[in-house]
ZAMARGU-4260 file (C-alpha; in steps of 0.2 Angstrom, whole numbers, plus 5000, padded with zeros to 4 digits):
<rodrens>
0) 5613/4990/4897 | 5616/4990/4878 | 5618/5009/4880 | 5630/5007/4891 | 5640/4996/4879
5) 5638/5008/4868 | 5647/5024/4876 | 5661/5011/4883 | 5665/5002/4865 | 5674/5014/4853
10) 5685/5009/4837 | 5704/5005/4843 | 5717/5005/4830 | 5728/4992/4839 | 5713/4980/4836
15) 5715/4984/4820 | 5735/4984/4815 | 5732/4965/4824 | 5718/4959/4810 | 5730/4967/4797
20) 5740/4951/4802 | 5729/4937/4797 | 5734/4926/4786 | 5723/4919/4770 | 5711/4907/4780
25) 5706/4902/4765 | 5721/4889/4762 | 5714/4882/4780 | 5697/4878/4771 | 5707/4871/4755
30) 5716/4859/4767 | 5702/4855/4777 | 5692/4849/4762 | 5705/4841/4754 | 5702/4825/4769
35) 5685/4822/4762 | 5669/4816/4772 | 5674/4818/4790 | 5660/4804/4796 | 5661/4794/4813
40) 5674/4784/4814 | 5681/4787/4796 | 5699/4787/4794 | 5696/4802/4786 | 5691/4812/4803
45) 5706/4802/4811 | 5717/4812/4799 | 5707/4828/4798 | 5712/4827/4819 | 5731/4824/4815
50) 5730/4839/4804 | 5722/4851/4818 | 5735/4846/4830 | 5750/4851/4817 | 5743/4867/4815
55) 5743/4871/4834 | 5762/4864/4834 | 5770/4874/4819 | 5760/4888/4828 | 5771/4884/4844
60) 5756/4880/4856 | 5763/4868/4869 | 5748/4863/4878 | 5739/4853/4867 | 5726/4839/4872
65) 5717/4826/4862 | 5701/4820/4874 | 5697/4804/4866 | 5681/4792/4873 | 5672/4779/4862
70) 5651/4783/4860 | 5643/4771/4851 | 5657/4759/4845 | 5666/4773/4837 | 5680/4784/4843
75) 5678/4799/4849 | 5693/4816/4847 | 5689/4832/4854 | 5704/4842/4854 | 5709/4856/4866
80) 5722/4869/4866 | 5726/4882/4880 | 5733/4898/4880 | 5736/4903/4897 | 5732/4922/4904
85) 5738/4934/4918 | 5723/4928/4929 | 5713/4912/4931 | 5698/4917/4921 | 5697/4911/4902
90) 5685/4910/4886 | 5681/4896/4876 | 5681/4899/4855 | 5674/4882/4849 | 5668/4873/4834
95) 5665/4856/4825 | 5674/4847/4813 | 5665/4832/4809 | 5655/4833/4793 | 5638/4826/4786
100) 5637/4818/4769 | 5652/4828/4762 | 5670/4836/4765 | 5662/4852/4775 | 5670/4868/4769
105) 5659/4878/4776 | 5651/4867/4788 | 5663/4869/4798 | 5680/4869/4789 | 5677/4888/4789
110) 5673/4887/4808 | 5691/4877/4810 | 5700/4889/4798 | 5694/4904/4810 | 5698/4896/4824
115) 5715/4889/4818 | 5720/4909/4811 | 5712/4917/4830 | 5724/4904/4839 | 5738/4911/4825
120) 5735/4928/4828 | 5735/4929/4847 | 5749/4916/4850 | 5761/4929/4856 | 5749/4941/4863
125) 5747/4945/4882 | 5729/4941/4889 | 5722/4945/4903 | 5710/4930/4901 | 5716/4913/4895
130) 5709/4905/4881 | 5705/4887/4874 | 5704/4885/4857 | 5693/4867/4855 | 5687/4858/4841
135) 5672/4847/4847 | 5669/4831/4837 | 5653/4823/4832 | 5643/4840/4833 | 5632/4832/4819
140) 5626/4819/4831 | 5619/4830/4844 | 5633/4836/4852 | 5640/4822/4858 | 5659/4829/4859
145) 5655/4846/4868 | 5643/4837/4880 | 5656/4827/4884 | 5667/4840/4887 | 5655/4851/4898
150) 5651/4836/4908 | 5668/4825/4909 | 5681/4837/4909 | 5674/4851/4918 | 5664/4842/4928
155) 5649/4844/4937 | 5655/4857/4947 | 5652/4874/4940 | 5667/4881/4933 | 5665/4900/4938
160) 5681/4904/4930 | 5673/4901/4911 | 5669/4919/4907 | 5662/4917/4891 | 5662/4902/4875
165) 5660/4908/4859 | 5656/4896/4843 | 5660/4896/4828 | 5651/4884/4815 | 5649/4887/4796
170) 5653/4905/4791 | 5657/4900/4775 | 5643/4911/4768 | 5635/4903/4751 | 5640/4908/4734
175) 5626/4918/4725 | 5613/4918/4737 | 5605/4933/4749 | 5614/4938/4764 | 5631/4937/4762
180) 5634/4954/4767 | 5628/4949/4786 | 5633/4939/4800 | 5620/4931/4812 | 5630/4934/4831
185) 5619/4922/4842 | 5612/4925/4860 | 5605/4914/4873 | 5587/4913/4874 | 5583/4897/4883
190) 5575/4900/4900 | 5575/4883/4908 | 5592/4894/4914 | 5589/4909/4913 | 5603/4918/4924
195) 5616/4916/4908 | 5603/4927/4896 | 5606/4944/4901 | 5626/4942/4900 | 5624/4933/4884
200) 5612/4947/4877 | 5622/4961/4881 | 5641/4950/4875 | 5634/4948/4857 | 5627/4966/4858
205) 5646/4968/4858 | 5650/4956/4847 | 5637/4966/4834 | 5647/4983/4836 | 5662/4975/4834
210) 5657/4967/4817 | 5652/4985/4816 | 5668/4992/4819 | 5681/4980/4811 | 5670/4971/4796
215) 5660/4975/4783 | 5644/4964/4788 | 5630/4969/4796 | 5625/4961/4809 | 5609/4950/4813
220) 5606/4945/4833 | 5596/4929/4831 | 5594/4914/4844 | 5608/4901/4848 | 5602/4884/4843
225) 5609/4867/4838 | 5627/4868/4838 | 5642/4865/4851 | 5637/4879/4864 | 5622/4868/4869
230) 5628/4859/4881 | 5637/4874/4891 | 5620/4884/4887 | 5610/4870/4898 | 5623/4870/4911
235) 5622/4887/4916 | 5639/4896/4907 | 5637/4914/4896 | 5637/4907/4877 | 5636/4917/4862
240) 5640/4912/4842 | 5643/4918/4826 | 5635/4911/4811 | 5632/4912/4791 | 5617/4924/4786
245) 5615/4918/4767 | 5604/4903/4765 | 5611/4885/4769 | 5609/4878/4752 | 5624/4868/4752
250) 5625/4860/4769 | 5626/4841/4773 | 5630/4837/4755 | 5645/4835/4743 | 5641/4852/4737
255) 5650/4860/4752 | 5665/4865/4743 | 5674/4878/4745 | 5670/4882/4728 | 5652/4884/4734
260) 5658/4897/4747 | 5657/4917/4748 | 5675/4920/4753 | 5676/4939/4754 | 5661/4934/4769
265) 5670/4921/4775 | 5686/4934/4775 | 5677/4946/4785 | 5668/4932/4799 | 5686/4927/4804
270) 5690/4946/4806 | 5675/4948/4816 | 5682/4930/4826 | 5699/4936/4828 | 5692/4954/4837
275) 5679/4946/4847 | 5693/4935/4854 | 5703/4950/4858 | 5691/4958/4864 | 5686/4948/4878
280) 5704/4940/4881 | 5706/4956/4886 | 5725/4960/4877 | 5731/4974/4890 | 5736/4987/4876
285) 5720/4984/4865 | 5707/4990/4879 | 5697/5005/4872 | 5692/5016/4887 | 5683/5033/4883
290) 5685/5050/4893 | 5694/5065/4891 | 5707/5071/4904 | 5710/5058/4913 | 5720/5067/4926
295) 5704/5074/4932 | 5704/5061/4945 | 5717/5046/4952 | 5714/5027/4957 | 5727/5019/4969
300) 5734/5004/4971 | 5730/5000/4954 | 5731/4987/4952 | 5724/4982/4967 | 5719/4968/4977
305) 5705/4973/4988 | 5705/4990/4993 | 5702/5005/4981 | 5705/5022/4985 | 5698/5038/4969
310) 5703/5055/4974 | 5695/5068/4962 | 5697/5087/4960 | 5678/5089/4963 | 5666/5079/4970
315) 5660/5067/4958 | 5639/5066/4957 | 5642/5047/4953 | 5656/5032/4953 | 5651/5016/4942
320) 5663/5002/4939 | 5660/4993/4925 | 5665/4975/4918 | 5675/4976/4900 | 5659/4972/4891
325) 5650/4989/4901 | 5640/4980/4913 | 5638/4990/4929 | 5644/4981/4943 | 5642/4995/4957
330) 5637/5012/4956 | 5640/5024/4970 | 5635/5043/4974 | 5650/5051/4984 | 5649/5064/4998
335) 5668/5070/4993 | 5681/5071/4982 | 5691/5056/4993 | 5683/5039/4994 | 5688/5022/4996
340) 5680/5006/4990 | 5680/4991/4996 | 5682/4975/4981 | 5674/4962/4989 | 5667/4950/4977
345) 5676/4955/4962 | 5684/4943/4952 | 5704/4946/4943 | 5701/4955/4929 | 5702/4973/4920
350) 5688/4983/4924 | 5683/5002/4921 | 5678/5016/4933 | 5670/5028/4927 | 5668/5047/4937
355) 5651/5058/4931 | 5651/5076/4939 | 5640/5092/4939 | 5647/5100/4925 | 5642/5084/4913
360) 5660/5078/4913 | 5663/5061/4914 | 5682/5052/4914 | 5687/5035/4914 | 5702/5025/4920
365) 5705/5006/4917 | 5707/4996/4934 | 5716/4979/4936 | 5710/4969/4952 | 5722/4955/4955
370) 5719/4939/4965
</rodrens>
């Protein structure tokens, strides 16, 4: 499967021109620090919240939700901001911004600060998925915000519309210590669900080439553990994250200063979170798609709503159709150059089909499936 990935993922330019757009996210972090220790019901997180919320209003987001619920005598704020897509699937790019013993630049004012310049830098852009930006409260005591969220707000009903969440929590980097040329992207390895793994496997196997392609860190795949995707993790949703390489020698304690930061890492961790964002919200004009003529063959409706017809110049030794991260979703050998598929099953989304004939050839065309 990761080969696959592989041949399907290739270095876009429009991807590109669109992280040329980011702003400094390092005035985020300044900001973000500025509040101080971010404690339970300090009236420094109260602010820190207030503070969130303007940035997604001066970015013209107008669906903007602050979940408040007390746990243990102190209020709770997650907040959650939607962009809508063309279709009713969507991805979650989350992370905390309570802190622990200090004002939390990189743990996670750099997590807020990406996620803040992502929402900024795909405002105006048209998605295929939808995606909700969240900041999750009380993360430092176990969770309690994004469990919350799993649990009350989407229910217990499995929400087979989430495609993907992706967190973001302290990418700050560490000034002067190892590793700050690399980025941990983080998988699922927990089997007490084990369906969500392989997905999750082969979307940060994305998430590596992508750092790849559009950073200059080197990627590290290690286990997801102890941060906001937990909850969806244990409630059977496709989770991935992004996290610092270099040593935590700052966390938890006053020293977590911006001035304690690597901010060329940190620059290049918000690049790497903008494109992943792009990448699965699928933006319709920054789809990379491989293959050479494509008028070697034709697909029609498309886009389509159930029905498929492919009609090649030569018959084709295979047909796959693939999902944007390259997973195979069927795979069929035909007897002619006409066929016609059937797209039962298939959810709204952009997908690729892929023809493979004798000569060693192989094209590919995107196709859109509406619902």
């Amino acid at each position: 499967m990761c080969a696959v990935q592989g041949r399907a993922q290739k270095y876009n330019p429009n991807i590109n021109e669109a992280l040329s757009g980011i702003n400094d996210p390092v005035q985020l972090v300044r900001q973000f620090e500025s509040f101080g220790t971010k404690s339970p019901g300090s009236t420094e997180k109260f602010h820190t919240a207030r503070w969130i919320i303007d940035q997604y209003q001066q970015l013209g987001y107008d669906s903007i939700r602050l979940d408040s619920f007390l746990d243990a005598g102190t209020m709770v704020r997650n907040i959650v901001v939607t962009k809508t897509g063309l279709d009713s699937s969507y991805i979650v790019v989350c992370g905390h911004y309570d802190t622990r013993n200090g004002p939390g630049a990189s743990d996670n004012g750099s997590g807020v600060a990406a996620i803040i310049e992502t929402a900024r830098v795909v405002k105006d852009l048209n998605t295929i998925r939808g995606v909700q930006f969240i900041h999750f409260d009380k993360e430092e005591d176990g969770f309690v915000g994004s469990d919350y969220h799993v649990k009350q707000v989407i229910g217990q009903q499995f929400d087979s519309n989430l495609y993907l969440v992706l967190n973001i929590d302290q990418i700050g980097g560490s000034k002067g210590q190892p590793g700050n040329d690399q980025i941990t992207c983080e998988r699922d390895e927990d089997n007490n669900i084990s369906s969500n793994n392989a997905p999750s496997w082969l979307i940060t196997d994305t998430i590596a080439n992508l750092s790849k392609l559009y950073t200059t860190l080197k990627p590290e795949i290690e286990k997801a553990f102890l941060s906001d995707y937990i909850p969806f993790e244990l409630e059977g949703y496709v989770i991935t994250g992004l996290y610092q390489s270099a040593s935590d020698v700052f966390g938890h304690s006053a020293a977590d200063t911006l001035e304690n930061m690597d901010t060329v890492s940190f620059k290049q961790a918000v690049r790497l979170t903008v494109a992943s964002t792009i990448h699965f919200a699928q933006v319709d004009k920054f789809i990379s798609v491989e293959g050479g003529d494509l008028n070697v063959f034709a697909l029609y409706p498309n886009p389509t709503h159930s029905t498929l017809h492919i009609r090649s110049h030569d018959v084709a030794v295979s047909v796959v159709i693939r999902d944007i991260t390259g997973r195979i979703l069927l795979q069929q050998h035909p007897l002619e150059n006409n066929m016609d598929i059937t797209l039962n099953g298939f959810r709204a989304g952009n997908y690729l089909v892929s023809l493979s004939f004798k000569n060693g050839y192989e094209a590919t065309k995107r196709l859109v499936i509406l619902k």
